[in-house]
C-alpha positions as semicolon CSV with decimal commas, in nm:
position;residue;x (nm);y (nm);z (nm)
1;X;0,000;0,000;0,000
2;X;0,153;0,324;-0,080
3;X;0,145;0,611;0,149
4;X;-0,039;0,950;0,138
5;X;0,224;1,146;0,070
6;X;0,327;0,966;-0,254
7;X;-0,025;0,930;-0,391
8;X;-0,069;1,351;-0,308
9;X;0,250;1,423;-0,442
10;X;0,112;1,218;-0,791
11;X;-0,206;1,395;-0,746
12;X;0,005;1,760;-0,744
13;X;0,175;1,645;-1,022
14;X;-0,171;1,547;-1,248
15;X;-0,311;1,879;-1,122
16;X;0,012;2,126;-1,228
17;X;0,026;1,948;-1,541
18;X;-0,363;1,960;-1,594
19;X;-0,341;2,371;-1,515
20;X;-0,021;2,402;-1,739
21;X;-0,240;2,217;-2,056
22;X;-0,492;2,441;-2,009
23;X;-0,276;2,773;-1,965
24;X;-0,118;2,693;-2,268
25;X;-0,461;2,586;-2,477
26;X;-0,580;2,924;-2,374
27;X;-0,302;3,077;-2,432
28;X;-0,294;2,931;-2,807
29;X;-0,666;3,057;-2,843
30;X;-0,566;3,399;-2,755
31;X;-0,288;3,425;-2,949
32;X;-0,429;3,245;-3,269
33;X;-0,186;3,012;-3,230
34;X;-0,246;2,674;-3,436
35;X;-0,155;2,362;-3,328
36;X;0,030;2,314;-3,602
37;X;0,279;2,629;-3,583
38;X;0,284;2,496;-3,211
39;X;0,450;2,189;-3,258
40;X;0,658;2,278;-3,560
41;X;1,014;2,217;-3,335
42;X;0,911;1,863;-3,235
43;X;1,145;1,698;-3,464
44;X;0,965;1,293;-3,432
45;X;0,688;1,302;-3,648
46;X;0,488;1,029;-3,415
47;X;0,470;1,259;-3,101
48;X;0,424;1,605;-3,277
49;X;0,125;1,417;-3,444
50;X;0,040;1,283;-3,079
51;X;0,072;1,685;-2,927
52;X;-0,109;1,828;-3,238
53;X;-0,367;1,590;-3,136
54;X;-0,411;1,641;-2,797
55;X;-0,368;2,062;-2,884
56;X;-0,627;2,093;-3,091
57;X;-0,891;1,854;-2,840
58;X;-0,783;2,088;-2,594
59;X;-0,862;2,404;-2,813
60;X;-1,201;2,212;-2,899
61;X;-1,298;2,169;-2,562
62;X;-1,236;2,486;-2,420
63;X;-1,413;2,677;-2,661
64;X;-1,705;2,419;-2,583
65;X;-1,719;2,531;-2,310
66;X;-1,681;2,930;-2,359
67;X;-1,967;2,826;-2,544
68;X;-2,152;2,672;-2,272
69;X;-2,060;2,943;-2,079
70;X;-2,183;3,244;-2,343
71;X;-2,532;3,004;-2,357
72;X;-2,456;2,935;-2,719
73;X;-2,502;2,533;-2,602
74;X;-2,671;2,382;-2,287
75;X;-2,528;2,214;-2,030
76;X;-2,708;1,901;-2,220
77;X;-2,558;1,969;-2,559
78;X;-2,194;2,050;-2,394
79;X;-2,204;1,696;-2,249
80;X;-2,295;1,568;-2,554
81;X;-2,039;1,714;-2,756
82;X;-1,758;1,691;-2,487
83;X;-1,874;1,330;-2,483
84;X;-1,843;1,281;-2,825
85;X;-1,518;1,402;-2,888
86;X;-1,352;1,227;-2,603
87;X;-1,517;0,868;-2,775
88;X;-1,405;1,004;-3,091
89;X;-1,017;1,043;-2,990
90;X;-0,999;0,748;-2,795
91;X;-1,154;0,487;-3,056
């Protein structure tokens, strides 16, 4: 059984690396930065298409939910998107 402190430290971890994600998806948004120009320096073509990936569900889901948020969708259609999306990229 592991202790507390290791499992909060791995918890820390998910949730600085979670905030970082999503301070640089919203920073990309601002900016008009595509996922594409974004990953340009990754020099193996397996992982930038892996980060390009994951960049652009990021960008997708935040502006889901900035949508959800600006009652463009309701909470019912933002589940169902965010739903399908995260089926869709996993499949």
């Amino acid at each position: 059984m592991q202790d507390r402190t290791y499992q909060q430290a791995i918890e820390d971890l998910r949730d600085r690396i979670s905030d970082d994600f999503q301070s640089s998806v919203n920073h990309m948004l601002v900016h008009r930065t595509t996922a594409t120009d974004a990953t340009l320096n990754i020099q193996d073509e397996g992982v930038r298409t892996v980060v390009t990936d994951a960049l652009i569900a990021g960008q997708i889901l935040t502006l889901l939910t900035l949508m959800r948020d600006l009652c463009m969708v309701d909470e019912e259609q933002h589940r169902e998107f965010t739903a399908y999306l995260l089926r869709s990229l996993t499949s």
